[in-house]
Backbone as ProteinMPNN parsed JSONL, in Angstrom:
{"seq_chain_A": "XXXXXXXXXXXXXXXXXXXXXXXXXXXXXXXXXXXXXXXXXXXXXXXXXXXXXXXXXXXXXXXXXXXXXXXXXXXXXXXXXXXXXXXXXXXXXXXXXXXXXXXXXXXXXXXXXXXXXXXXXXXXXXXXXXXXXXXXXXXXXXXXXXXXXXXXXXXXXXXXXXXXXXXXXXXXXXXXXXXXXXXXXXXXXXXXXXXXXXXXXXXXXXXXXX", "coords_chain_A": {"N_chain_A": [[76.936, 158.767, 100.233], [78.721, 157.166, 99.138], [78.3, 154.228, 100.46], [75.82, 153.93, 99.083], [77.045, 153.514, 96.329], [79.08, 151.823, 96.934], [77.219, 149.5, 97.607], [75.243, 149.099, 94.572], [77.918, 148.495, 93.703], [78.508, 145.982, 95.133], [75.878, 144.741, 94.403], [76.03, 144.368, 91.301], [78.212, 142.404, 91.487], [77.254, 140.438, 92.499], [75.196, 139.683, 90.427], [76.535, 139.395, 88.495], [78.224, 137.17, 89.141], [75.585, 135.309, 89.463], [74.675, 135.029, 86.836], [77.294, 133.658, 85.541], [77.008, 131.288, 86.794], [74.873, 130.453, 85.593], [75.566, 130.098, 82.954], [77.332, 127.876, 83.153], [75.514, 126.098, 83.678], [73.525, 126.182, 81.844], [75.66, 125.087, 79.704], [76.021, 122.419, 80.592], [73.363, 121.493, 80.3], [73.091, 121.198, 77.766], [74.602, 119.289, 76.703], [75.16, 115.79, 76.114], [74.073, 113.494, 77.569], [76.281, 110.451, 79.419], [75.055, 107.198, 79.826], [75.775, 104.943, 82.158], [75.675, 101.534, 81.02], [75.355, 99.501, 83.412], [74.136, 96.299, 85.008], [74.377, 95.149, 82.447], [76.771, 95.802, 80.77], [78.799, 94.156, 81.773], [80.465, 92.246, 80.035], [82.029, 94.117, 78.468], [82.824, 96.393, 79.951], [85.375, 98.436, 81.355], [87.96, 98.407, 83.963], [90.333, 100.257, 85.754], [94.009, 98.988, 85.537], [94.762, 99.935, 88.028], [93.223, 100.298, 89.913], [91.932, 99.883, 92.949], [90.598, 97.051, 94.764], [90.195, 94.922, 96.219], [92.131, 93.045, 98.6], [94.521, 90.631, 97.729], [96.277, 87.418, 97.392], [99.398, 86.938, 95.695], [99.713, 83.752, 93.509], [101.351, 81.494, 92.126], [102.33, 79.64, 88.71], [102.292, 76.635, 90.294], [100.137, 76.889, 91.943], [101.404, 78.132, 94.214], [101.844, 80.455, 96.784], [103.862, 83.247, 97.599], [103.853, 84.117, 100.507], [105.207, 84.71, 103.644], [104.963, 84.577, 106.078], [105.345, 86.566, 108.055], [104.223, 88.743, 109.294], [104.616, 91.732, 108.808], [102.711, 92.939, 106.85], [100.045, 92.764, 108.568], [101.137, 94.265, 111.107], [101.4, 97.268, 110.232], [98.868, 97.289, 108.748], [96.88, 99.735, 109.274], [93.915, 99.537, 110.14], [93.514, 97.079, 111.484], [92.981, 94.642, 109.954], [93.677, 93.324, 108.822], [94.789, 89.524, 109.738], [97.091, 87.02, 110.803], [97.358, 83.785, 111.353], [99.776, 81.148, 112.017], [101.631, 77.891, 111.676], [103.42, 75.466, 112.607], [105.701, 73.55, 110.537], [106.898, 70.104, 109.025], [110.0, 69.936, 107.066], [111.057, 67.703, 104.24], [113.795, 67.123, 104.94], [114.023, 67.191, 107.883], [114.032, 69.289, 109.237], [112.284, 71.652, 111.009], [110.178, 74.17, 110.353], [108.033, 77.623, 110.064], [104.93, 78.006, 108.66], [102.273, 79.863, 107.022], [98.821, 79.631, 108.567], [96.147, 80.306, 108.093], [95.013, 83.559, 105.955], [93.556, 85.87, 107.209], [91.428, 88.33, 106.04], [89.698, 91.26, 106.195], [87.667, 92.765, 104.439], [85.546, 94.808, 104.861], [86.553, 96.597, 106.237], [89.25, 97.443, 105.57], [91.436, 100.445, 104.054], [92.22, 101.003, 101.458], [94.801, 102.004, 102.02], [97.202, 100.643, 101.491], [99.615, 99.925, 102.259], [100.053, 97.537, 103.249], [100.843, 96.263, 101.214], [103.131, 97.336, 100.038], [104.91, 97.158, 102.151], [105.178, 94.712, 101.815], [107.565, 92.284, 102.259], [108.108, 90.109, 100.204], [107.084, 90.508, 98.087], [104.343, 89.138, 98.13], [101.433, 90.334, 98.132], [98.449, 91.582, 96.602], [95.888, 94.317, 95.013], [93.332, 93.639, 93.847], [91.491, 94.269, 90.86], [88.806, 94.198, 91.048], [85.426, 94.811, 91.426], [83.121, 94.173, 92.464], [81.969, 93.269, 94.995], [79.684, 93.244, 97.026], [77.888, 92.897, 99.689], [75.276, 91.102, 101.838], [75.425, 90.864, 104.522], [78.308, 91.796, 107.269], [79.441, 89.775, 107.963], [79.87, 88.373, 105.594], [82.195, 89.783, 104.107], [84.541, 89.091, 105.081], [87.132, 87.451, 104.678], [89.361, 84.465, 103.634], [92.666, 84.807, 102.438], [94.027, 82.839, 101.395], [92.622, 80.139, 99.932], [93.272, 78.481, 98.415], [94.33, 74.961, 97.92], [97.101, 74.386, 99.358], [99.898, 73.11, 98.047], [101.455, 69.854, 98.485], [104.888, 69.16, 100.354], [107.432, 67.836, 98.514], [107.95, 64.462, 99.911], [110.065, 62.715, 99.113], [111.947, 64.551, 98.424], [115.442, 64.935, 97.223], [117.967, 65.332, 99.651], [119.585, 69.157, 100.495], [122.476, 69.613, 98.49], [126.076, 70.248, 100.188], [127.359, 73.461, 100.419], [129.645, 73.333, 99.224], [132.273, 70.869, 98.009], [133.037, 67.808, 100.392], [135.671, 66.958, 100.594], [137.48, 68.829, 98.826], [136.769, 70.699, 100.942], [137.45, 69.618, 103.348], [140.191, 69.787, 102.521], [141.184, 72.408, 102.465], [140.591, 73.26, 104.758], [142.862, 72.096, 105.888], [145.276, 73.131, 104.753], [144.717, 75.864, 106.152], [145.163, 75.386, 108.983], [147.861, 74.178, 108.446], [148.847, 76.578, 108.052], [149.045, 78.222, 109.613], [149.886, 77.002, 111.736], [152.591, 77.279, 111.413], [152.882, 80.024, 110.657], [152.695, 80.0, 113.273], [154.867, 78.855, 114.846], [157.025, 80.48, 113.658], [156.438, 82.724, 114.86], [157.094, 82.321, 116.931], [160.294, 81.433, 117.351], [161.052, 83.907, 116.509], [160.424, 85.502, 118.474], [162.106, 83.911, 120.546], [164.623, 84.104, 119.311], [165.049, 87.024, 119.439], [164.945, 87.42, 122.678], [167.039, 85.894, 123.196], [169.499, 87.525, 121.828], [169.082, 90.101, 123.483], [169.996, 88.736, 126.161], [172.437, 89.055, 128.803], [176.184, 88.767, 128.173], [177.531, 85.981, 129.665], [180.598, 86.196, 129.585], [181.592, 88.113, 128.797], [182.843, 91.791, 130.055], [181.628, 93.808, 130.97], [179.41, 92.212, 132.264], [177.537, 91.44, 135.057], [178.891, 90.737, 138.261], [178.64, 87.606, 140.078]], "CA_chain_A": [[77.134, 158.549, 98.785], [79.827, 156.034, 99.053], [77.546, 153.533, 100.745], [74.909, 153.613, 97.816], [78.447, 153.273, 95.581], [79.036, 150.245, 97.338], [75.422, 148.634, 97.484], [75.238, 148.798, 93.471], [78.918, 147.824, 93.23], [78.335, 144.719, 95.265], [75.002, 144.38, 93.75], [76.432, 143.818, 90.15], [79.376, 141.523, 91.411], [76.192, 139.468, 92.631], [74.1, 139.44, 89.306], [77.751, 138.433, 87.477], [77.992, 135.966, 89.495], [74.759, 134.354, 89.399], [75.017, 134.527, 85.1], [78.171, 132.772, 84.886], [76.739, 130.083, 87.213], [73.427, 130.481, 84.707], [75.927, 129.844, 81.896], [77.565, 126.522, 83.245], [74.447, 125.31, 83.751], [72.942, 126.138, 80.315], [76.061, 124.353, 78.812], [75.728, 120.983, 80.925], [72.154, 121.089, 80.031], [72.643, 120.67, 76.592], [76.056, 118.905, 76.622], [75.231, 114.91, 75.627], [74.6, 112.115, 78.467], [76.249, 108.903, 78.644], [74.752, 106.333, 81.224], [76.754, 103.121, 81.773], [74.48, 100.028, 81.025], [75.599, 98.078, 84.373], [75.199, 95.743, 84.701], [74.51, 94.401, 81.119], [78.07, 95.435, 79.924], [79.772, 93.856, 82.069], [81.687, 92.08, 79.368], [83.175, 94.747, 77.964], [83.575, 97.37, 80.535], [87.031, 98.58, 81.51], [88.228, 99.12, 84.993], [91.678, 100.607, 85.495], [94.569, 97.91, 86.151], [95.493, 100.781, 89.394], [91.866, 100.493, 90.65], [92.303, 98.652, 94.364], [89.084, 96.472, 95.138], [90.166, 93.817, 97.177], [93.524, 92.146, 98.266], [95.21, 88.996, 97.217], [97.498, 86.668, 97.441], [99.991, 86.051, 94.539], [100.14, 82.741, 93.707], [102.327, 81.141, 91.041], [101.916, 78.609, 88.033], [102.355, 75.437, 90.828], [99.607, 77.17, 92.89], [101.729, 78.384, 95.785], [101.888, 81.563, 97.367], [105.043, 84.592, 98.18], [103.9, 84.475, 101.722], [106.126, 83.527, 104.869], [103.781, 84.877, 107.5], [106.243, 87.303, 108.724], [103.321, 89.697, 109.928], [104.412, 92.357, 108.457], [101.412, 93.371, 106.586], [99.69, 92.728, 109.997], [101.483, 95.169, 112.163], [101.497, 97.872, 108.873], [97.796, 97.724, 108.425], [96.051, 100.643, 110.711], [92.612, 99.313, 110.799], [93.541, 96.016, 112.091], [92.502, 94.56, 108.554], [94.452, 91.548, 108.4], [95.293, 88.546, 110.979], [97.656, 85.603, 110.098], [97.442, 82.465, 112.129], [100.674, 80.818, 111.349], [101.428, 76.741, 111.984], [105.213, 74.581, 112.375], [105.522, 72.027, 109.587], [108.117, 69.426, 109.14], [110.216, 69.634, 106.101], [112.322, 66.619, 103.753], [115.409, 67.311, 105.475], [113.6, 67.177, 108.517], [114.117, 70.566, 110.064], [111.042, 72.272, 110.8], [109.63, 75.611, 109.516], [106.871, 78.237, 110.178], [104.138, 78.507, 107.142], [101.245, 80.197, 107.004], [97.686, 78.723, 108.116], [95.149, 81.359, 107.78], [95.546, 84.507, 106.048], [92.266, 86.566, 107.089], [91.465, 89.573, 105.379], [88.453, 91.728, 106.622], [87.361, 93.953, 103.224], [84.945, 95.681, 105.229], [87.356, 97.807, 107.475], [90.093, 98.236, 104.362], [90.998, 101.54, 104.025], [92.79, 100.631, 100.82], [95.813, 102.379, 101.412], [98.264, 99.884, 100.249], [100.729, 99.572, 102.739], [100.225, 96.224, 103.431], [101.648, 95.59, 99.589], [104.061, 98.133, 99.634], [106.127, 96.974, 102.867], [105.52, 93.075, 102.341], [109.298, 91.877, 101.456], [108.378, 88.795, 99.745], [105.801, 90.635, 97.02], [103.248, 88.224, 98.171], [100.138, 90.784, 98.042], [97.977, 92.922, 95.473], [95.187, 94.198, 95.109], [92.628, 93.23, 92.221], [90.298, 95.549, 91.01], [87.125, 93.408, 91.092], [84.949, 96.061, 92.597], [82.005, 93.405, 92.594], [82.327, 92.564, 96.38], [78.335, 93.846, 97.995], [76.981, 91.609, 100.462], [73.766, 91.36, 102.721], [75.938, 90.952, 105.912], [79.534, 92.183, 107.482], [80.265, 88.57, 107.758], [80.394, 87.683, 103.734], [83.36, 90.436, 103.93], [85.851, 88.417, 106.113], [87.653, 86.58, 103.446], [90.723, 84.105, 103.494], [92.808, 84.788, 101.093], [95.046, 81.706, 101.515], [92.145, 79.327, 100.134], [93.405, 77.227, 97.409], [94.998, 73.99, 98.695], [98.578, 74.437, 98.966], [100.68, 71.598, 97.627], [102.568, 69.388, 99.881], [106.327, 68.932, 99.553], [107.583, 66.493, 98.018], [108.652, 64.006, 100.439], [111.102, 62.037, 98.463], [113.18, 65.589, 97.567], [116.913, 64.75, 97.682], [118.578, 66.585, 100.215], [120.271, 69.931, 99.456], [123.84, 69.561, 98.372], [126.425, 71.032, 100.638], [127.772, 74.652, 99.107], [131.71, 73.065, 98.547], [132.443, 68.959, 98.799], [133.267, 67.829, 101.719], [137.014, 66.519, 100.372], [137.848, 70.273, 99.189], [136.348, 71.648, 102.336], [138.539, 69.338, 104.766], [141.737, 70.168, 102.501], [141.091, 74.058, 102.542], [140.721, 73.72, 106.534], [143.8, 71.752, 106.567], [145.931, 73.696, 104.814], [144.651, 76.878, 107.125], [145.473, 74.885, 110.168], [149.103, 74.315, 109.023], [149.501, 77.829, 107.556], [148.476, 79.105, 110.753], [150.917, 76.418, 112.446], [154.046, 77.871, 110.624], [153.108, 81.237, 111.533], [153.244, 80.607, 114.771], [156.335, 78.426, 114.992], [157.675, 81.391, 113.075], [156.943, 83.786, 115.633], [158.004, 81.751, 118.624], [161.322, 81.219, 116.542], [161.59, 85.408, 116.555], [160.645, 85.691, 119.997], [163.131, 83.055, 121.37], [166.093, 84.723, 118.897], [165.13, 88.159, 120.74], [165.185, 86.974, 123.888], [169.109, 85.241, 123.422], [169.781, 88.245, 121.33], [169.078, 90.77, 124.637], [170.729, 88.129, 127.232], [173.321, 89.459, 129.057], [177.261, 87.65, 127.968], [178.839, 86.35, 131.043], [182.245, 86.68, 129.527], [181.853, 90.281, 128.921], [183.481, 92.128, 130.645], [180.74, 94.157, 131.997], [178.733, 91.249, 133.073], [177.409, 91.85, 136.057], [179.451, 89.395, 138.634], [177.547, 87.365, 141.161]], "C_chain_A": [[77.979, 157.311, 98.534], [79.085, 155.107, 99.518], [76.619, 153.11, 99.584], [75.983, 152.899, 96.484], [78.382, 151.443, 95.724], [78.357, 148.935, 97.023], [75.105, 148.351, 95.773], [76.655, 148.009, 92.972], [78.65, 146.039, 93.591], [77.025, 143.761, 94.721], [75.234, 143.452, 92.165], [77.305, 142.73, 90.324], [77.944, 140.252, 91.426], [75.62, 138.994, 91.577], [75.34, 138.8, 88.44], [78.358, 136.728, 88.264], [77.431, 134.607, 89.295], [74.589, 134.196, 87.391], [75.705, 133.486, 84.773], [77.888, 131.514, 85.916], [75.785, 129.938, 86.413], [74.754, 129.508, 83.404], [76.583, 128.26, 81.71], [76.323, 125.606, 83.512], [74.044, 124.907, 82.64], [73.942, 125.141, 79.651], [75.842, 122.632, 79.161], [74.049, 120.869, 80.451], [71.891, 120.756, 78.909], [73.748, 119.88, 76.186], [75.046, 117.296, 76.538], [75.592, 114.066, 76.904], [75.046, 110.83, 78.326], [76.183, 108.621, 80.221], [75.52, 104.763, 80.597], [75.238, 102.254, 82.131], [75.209, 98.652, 82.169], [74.294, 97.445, 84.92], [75.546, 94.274, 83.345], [75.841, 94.595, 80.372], [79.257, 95.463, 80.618], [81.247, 93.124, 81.392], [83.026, 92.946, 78.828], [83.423, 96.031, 78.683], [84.631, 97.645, 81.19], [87.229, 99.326, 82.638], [89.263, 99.257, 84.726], [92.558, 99.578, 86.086], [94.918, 98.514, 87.591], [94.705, 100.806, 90.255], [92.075, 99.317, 91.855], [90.285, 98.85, 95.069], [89.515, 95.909, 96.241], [92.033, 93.17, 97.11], [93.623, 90.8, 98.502], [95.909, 88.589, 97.243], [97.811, 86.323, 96.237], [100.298, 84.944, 94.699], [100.974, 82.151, 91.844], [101.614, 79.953, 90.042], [101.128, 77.073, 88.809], [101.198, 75.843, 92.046], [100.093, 77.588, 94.425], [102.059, 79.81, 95.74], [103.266, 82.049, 97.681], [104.958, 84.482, 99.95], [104.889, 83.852, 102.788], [106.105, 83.866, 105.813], [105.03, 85.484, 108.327], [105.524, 88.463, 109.465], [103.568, 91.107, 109.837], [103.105, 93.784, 108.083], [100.916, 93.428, 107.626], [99.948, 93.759, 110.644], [101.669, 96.365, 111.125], [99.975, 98.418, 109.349], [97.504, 98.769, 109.735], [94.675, 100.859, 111.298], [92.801, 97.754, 111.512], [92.999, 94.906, 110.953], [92.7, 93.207, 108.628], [94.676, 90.586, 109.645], [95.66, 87.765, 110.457], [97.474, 84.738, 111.406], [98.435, 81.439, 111.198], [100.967, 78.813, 111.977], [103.115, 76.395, 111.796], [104.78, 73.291, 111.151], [106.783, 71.512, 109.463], [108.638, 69.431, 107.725], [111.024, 67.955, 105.25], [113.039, 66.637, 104.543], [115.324, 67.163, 106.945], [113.997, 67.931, 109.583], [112.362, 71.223, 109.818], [110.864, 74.188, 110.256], [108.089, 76.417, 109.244], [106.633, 78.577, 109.001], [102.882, 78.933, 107.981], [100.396, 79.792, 107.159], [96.685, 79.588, 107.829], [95.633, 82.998, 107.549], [94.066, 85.404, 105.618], [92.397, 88.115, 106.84], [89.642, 89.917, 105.559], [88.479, 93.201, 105.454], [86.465, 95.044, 104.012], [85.221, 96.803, 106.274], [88.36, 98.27, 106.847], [89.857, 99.249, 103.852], [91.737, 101.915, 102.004], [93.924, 101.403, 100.777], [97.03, 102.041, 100.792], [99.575, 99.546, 100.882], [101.013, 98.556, 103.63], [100.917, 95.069, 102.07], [102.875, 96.55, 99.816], [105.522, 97.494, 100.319], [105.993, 95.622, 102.89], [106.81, 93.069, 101.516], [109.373, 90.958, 100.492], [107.403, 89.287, 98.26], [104.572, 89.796, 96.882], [101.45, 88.789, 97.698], [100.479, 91.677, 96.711], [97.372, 93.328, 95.654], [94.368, 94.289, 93.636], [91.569, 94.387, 91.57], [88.689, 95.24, 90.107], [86.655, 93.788, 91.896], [83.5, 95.149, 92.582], [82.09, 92.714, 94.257], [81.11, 93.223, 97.499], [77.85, 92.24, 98.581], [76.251, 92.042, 101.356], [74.554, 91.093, 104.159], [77.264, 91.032, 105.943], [80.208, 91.061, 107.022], [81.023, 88.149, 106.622], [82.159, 88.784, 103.723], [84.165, 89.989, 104.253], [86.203, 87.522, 104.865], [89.166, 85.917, 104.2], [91.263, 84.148, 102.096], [93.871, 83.443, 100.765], [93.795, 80.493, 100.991], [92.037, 78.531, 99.166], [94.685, 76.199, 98.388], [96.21, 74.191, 98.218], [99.358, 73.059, 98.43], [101.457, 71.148, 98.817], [103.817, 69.237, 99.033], [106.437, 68.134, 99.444], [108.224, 65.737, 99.344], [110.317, 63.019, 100.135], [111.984, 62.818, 97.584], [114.74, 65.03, 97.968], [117.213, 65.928, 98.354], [119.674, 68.003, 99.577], [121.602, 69.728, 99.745], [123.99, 70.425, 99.344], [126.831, 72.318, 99.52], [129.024, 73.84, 98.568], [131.554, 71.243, 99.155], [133.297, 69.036, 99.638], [134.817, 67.884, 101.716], [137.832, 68.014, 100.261], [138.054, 70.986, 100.189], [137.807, 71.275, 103.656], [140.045, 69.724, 103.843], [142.264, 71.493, 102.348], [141.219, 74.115, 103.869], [142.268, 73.026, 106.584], [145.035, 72.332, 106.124], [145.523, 75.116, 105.612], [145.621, 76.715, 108.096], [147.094, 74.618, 110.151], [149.79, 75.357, 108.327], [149.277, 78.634, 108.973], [149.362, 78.552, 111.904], [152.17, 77.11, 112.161], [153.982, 79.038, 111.153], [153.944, 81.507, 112.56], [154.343, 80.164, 115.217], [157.347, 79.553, 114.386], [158.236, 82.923, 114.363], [157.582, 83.539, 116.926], [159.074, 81.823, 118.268], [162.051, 82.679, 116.636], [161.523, 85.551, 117.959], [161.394, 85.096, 121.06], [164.944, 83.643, 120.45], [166.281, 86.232, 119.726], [165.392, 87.9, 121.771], [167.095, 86.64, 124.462], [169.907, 86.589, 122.793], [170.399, 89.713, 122.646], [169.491, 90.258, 126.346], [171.731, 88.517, 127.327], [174.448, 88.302, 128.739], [177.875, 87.274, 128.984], [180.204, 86.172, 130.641], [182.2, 87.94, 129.075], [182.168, 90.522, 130.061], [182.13, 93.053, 131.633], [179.799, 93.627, 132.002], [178.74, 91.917, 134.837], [178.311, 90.666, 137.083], [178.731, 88.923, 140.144], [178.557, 87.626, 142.405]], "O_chain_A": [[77.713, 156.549, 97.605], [78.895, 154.589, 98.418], [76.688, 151.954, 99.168], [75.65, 151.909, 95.833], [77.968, 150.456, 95.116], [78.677, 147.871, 96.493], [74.651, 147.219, 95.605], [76.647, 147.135, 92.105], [78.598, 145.117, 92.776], [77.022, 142.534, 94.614], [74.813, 142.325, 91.904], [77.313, 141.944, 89.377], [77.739, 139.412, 90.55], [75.432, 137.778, 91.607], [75.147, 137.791, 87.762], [78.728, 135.632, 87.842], [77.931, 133.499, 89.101], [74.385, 133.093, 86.884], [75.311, 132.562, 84.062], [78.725, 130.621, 85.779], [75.649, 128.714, 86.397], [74.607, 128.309, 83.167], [76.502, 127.564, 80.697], [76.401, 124.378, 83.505], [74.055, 123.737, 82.256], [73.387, 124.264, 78.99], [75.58, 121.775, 78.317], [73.717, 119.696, 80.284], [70.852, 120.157, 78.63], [73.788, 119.822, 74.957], [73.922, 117.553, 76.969], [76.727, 113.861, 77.333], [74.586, 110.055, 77.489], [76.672, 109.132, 81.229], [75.703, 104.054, 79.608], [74.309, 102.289, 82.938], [75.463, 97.469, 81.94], [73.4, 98.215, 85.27], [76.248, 93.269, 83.24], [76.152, 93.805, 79.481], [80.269, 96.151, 80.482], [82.42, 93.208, 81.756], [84.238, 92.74, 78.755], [84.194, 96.821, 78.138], [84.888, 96.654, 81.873], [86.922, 100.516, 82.702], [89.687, 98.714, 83.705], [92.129, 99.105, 87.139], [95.36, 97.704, 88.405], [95.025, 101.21, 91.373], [92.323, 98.128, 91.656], [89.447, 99.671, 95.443], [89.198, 96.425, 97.312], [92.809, 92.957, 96.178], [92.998, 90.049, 99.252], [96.845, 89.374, 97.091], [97.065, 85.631, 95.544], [101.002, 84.631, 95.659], [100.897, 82.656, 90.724], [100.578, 79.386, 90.39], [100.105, 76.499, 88.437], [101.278, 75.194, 93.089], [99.463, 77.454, 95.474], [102.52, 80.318, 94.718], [103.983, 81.14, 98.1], [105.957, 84.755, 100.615], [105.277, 82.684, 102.759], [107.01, 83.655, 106.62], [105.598, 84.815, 109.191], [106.2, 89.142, 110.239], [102.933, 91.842, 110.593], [102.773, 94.849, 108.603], [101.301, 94.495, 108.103], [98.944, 94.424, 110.9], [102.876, 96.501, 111.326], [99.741, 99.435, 110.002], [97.853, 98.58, 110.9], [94.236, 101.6, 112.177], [91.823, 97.448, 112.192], [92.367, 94.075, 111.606], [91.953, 92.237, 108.502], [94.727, 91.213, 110.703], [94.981, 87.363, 109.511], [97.483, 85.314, 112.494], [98.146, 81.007, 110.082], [100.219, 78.575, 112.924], [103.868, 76.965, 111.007], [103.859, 72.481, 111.052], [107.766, 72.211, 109.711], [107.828, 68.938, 106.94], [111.524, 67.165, 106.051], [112.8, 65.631, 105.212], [116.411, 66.997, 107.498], [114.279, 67.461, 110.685], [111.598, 71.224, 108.852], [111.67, 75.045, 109.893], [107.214, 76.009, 108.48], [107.402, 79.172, 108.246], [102.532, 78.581, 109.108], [100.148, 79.121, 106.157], [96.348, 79.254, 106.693], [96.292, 83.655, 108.355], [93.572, 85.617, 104.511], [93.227, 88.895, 107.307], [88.682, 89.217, 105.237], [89.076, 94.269, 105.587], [86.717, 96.219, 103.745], [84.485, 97.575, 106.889], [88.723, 99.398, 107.18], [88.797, 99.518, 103.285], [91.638, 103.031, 101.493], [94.312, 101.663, 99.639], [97.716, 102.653, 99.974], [100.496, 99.006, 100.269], [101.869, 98.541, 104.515], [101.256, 93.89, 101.976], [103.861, 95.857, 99.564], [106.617, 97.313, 99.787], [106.552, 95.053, 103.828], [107.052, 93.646, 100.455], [110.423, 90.808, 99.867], [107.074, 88.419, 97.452], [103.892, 89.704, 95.86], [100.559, 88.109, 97.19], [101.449, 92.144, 96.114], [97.368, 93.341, 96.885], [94.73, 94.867, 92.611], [91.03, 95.28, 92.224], [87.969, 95.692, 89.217], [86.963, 93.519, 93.057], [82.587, 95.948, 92.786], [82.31, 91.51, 94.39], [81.447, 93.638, 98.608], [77.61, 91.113, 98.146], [76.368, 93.19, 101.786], [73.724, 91.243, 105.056], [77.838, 90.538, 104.973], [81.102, 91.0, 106.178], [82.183, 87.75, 106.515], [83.169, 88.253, 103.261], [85.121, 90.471, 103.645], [85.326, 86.969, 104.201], [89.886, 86.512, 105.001], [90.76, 83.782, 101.033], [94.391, 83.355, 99.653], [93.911, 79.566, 101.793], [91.014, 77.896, 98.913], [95.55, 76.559, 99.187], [96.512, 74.206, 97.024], [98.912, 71.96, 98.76], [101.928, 71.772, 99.768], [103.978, 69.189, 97.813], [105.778, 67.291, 100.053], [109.079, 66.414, 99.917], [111.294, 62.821, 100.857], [112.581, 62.44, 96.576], [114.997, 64.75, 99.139], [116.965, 67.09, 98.032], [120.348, 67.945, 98.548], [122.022, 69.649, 100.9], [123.113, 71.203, 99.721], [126.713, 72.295, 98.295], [129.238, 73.827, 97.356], [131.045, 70.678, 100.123], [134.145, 69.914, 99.801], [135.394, 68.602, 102.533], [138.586, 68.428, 101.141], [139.018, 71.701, 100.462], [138.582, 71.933, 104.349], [141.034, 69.951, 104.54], [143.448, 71.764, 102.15], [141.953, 75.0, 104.308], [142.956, 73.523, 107.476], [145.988, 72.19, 106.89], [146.62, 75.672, 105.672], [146.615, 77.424, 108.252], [147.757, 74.703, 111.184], [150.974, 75.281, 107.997], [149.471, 79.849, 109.015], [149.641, 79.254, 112.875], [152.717, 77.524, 113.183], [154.785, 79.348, 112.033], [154.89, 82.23, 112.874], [154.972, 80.883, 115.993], [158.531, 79.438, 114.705], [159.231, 83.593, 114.639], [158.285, 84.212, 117.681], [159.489, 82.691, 119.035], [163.267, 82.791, 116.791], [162.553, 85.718, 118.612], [161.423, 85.524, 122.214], [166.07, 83.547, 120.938], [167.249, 86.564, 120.411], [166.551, 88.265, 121.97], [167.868, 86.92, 125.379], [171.026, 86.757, 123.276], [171.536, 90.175, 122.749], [169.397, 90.93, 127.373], [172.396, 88.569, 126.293], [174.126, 87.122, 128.88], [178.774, 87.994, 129.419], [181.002, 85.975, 131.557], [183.166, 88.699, 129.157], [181.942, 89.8, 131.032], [181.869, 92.836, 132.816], [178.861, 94.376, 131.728], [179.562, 92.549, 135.501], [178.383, 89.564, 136.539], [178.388, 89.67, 141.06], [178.146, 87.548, 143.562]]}, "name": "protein", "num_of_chains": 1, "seq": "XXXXXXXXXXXXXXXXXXXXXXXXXXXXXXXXXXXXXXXXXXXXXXXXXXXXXXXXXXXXXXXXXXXXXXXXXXXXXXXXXXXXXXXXXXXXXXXXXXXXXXXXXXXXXXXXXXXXXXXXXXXXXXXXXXXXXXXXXXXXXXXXXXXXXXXXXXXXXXXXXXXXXXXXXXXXXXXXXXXXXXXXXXXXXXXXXXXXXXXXXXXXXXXXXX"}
């Protein structure tokens, strides 16, 4: 008896079941489609500014880039995503200094998680969210993103001031040098009055006698 019990109980859970899946159906079926017209409205369709397509290099008004090929990003990424190839250049002042020469970015192995922006120090990267990026081979994916011509430096920059002039500087070291003289004539001065201070008197009486 309990068996038959059962068999109708689980029977009905079944048939309520399959209704209220009947009933979400029925409402999407009469519920109102909207199809996006891509890619005729592309003018005015609206991706989200949070949407990550592709990454980029910030670059500034004067066209130059945040980056200072510290490889960061590089050793970060966990598909192997990125590769910098970095170069020595000579500056004005004529000390040299590692810049950036290639900063390759492979879209087609980006997993976009973001922590190639998150931990760069310099805020150099983004990512854009220009999701237009299909191509007929892997290759088209390999991108530099370093590929507007950087500016050269000026060669005719005046050098950079020291922090303090030089005249200040040498009369700050030179009063150190004879505050630091005095000291110590000070303490030789105590340590030679101790010394005569704890010398035995040879007219005392208990002098030791040779």
């Amino acid at each position: 008896m309990s068996s038959i019990k059962e068999y109708f109980s689980e029977a009905g859970k079944g048939l309520k079941s399959l209704i209220d899946g009947m009933v979400v159906t029925g409402k999407e079926l009469v519920t109102p489609k909207i199809t996006e017209c891509y890619p005729e409205n592309r003018a005015t369709l609206n991706i989200a500014d949070r949407f990550r397509a592709e990454l980029t290099l910030k670059y500034d008004k004067d066209g130059r880039h945040k980056c200072i090929a510290c490889g960061i990003c590089q050793m970060n990424c966990p598909n192997g995503t990125i590769q910098l190839t970095t170069k020595m250049v000579d500056l004005p002042d004529g000390k040299k200094k590692r810049k950036l020469d290639k900063y390759m970015y492979d879209l087609g192995s980006c997993t976009f998680c973001m922590l190639c922006v998150t931990t760069c120090p310099q805020d150099a990267l983004e990512f854009s969210n220009d999701f237009e990026q299909a191509m007929f081979t892997r290759e088209g994916l390999v991108k530099q993103l370093n590929y507007r011509p950087e500016p050269k430096d000026d060669a005719a920059a005046p050098a950079p001031k020291p922090a303090m002039d030089p005249e200040k500087l040498a009369k700050i070291k030179a009063e150190a040098l004879a505050k630091a003289a005095k000291i110590k004539a000070e303490k030789e001065a105590a340590a030679k009055a101790a010394a005569a201070g704890n010398a035995p008197d040879a007219a005392s009486p208990d002098a030791p006698k040779a």
